[in-house]
C-alpha positions in Angstrom: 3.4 6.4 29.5 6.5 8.2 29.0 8.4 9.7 31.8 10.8 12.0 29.8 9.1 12.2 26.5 11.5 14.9 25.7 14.0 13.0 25.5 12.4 10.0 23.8 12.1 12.7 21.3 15.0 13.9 20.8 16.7 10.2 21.1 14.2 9.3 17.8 15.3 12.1 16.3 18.9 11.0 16.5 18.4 7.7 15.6 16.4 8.4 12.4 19.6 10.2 12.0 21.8 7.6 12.6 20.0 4.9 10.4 20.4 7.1 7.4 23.8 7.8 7.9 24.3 4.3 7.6 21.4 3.4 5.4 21.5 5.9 2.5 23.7 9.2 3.3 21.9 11.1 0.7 18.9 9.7 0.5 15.3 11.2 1.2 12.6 9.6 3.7 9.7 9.3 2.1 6.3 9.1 3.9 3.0 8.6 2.9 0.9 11.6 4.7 -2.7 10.5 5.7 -3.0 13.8 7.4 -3.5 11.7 11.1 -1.7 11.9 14.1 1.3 9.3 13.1 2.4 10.1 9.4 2.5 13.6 11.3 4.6 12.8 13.8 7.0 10.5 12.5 6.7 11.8 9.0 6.8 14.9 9.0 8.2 16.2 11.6 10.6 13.9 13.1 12.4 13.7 9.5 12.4 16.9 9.3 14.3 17.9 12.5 16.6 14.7 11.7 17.3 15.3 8.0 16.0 18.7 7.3 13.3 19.9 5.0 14.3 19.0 1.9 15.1 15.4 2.4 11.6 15.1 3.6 8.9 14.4 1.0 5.4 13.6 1.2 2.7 12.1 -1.1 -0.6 12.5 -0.2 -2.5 9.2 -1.9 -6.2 9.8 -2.0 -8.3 7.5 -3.3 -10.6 9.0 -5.5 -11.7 11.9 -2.9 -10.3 11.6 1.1 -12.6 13.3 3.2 -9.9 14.5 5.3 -7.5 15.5 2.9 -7.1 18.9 3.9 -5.7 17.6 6.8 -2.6 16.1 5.0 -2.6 19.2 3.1 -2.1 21.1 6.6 0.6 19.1 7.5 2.7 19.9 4.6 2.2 23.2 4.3 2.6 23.6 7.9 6.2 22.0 7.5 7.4 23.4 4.2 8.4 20.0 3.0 8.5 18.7 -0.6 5.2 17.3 -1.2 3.0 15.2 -4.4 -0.1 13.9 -4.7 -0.9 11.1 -6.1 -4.6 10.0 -6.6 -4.7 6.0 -6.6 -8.5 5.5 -7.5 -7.8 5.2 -10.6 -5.4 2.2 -10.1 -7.7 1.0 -7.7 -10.4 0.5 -10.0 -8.4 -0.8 -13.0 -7.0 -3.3 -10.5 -10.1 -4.6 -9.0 -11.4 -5.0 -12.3 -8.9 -6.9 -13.9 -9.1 -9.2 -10.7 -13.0 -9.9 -10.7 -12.7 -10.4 -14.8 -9.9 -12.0 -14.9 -10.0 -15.7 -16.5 -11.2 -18.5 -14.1 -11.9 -15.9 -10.8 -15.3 -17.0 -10.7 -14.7 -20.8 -10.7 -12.1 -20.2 -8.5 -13.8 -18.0 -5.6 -17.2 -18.7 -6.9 -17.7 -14.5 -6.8 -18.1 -11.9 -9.1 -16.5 -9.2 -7.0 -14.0 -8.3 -4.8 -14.5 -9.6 -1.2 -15.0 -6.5 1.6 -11.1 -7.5 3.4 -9.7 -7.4 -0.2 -11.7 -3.9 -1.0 -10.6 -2.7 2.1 -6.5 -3.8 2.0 -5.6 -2.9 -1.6 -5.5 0.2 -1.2 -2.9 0.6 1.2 -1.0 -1.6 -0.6 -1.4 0.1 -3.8 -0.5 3.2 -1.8 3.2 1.1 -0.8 3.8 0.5 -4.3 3.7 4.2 -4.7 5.8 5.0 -2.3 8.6 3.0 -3.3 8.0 3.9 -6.9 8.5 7.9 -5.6 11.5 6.7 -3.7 13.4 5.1 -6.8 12.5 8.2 -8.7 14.2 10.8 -6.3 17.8 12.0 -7.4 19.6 10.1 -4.2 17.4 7.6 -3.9 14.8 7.1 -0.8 14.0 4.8 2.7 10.3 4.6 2.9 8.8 5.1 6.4 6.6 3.0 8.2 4.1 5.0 10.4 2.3 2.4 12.2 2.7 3.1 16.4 3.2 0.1 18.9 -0.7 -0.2 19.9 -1.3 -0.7 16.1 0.9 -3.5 15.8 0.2 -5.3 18.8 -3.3 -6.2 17.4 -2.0 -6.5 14.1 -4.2 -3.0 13.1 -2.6 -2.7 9.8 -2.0 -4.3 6.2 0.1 -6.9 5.4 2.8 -5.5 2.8 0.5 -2.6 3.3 1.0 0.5 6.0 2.7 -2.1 7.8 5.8 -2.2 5.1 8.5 0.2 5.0 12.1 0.6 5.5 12.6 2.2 9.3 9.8 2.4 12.0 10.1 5.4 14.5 6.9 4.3 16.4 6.8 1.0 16.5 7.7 1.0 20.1 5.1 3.6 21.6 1.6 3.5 22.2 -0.8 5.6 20.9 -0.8 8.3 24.3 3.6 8.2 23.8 3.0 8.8 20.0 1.0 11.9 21.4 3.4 12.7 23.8 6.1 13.3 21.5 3.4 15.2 18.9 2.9 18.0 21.8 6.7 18.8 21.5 6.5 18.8 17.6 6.1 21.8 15.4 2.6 20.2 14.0 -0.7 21.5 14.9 -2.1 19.9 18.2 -5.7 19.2 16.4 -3.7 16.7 14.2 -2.1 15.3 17.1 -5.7 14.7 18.9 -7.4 13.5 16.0 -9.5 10.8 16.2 -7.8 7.8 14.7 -9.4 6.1 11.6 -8.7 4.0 8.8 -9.5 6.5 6.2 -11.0 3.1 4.4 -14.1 1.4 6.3 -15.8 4.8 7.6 -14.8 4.2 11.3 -12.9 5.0 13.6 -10.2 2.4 14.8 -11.7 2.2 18.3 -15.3 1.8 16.8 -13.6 -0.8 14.6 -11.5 -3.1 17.2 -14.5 -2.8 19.9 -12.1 -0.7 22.7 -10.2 2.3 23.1 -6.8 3.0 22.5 -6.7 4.1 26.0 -7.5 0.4 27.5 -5.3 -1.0 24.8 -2.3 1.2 25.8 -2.9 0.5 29.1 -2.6 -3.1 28.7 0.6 -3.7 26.8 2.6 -1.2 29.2 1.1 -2.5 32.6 -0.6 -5.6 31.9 -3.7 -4.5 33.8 -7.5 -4.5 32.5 -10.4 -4.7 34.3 -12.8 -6.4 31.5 -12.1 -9.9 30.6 -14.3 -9.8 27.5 -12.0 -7.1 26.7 -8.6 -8.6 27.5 -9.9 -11.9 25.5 -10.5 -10.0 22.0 -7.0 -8.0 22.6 -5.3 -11.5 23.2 -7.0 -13.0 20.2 -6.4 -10.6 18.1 -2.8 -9.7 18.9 -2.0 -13.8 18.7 -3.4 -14.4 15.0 -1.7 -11.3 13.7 1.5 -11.8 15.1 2.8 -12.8 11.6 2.6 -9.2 10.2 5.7 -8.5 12.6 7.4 -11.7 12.2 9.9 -12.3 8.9 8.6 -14.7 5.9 9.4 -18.5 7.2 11.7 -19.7 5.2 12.6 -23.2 4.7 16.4 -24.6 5.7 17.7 -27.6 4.3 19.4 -30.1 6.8 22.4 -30.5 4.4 23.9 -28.3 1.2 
């Protein structure tokens, strides 16, 4: 884990900073708020300190009704930033429907609904699409952030063009315990920092969901060291076929021009 986090913090803070200053002088970050422990770390508060309050803005994206809303509420209030919320169930809906009616998707997938990987990932990308719509609609323009931590990516915890899009990544490079690290030296409140991660989509929580805690998983990417091999096999397996969510689109080049 880390051994200065304070500085860790205060180096992310700079370099959110310094990718704005050369990515957009004026521009806003704009962060989706789910009301857990990352989009309250990186979102909130470590834009804040870097670009001050009112080039912060949130958008809470329920869909339909978000059991921990008043959560994400919290955080906002808490920070004083510019916040909107947008309720996607609506768009949800309308999409899924003109998917399962739409002209030959039964001969095609030989279903009359939406399979359970598709229910669960549109969301988040609908939830993308809004951020970026906010963004373009904001006076100086906007970089969206990406709020998925290192221990997320490694196992490829996250959707495609999804919560795994976004312009800038503070915490792509820290394990879950760093990301909380940095959250105790945050103006956020400490419950939202040791909050039990979940999807917000499947009911679960994400250690119920990949079969082992955070705290093995973080363990093993910074040391290398686990004592089940059952264990170590799934994070191994799962971290190799999702290793394209972190990788640029393959893109073909020609021999000759």
């Amino acid at each position: 884990m880390l051994t200065h986090p304070e500085r860790t913090k205060e180096e992310l803070v700079a370099w959110i900073r310094d990718y704005f200053e050369q990515n957009g002088p004026a521009c806003s970050a704009v962060v989706g708020i789910s009301g857990g422990k990352d989009s309250s770390v990186v979102a909130a508060a470590l834009c804040k300190e870097a670009l001050g309050v009112e080039r912060v803005v949130g958008v809470l994206m329920p869909n339909d009704v978000q059991s921990d809303i008043d959560d994400a509420k919290e955080v906002v209030a808490h920070l004083g930033i510019p916040y909107m919320i947008v309720n996607i169930g609506n768009a949800y809906r309308a999409l899924t429907e003109a998917i399962v009616q739409g002209e030959g998707f039964f001969n095609v997938t030989g279903r009359t609904d939406l399979a359970r990987d598709a229910e669960i990932n549109t969301p988040p990308r609908l939830r993308m699409a809004t951020l970026y719509a906010v963004g373009q609609n904001l006076p100086h323009g906007a970089r969206v952030a990406n709020t998925c931590n290192g221990s997320e990516d490694y196992v490829g915890y996250s959707t495609k063009f999804g919560d795994a899009a976004g312009d800038f990544s503070p915490l792509a490079n820290l394990v879950v315990e760093e990301v909380r690290q940095i959250g105790r030296l945050l103006d956020i409140p400490r419950h939202l920092v040791d909050k039990t991660p979940s999807d917000g989509l499947s009911g679960q929580s994400d250690e119920d969901k990949l079969g082992f805690t955070y705290a093995v998983l973080d363990r093993y990417i910074r040391t290398g060291e686990i004592e089940d091999i059952q264990t170590k096999d799934r994070i191994d397996y799962l971290q190799r076929i999702n290793r394209h969510k972190l990788e640029l689109m393959p893109s073909f080049k020609p021999s000759t021009l």
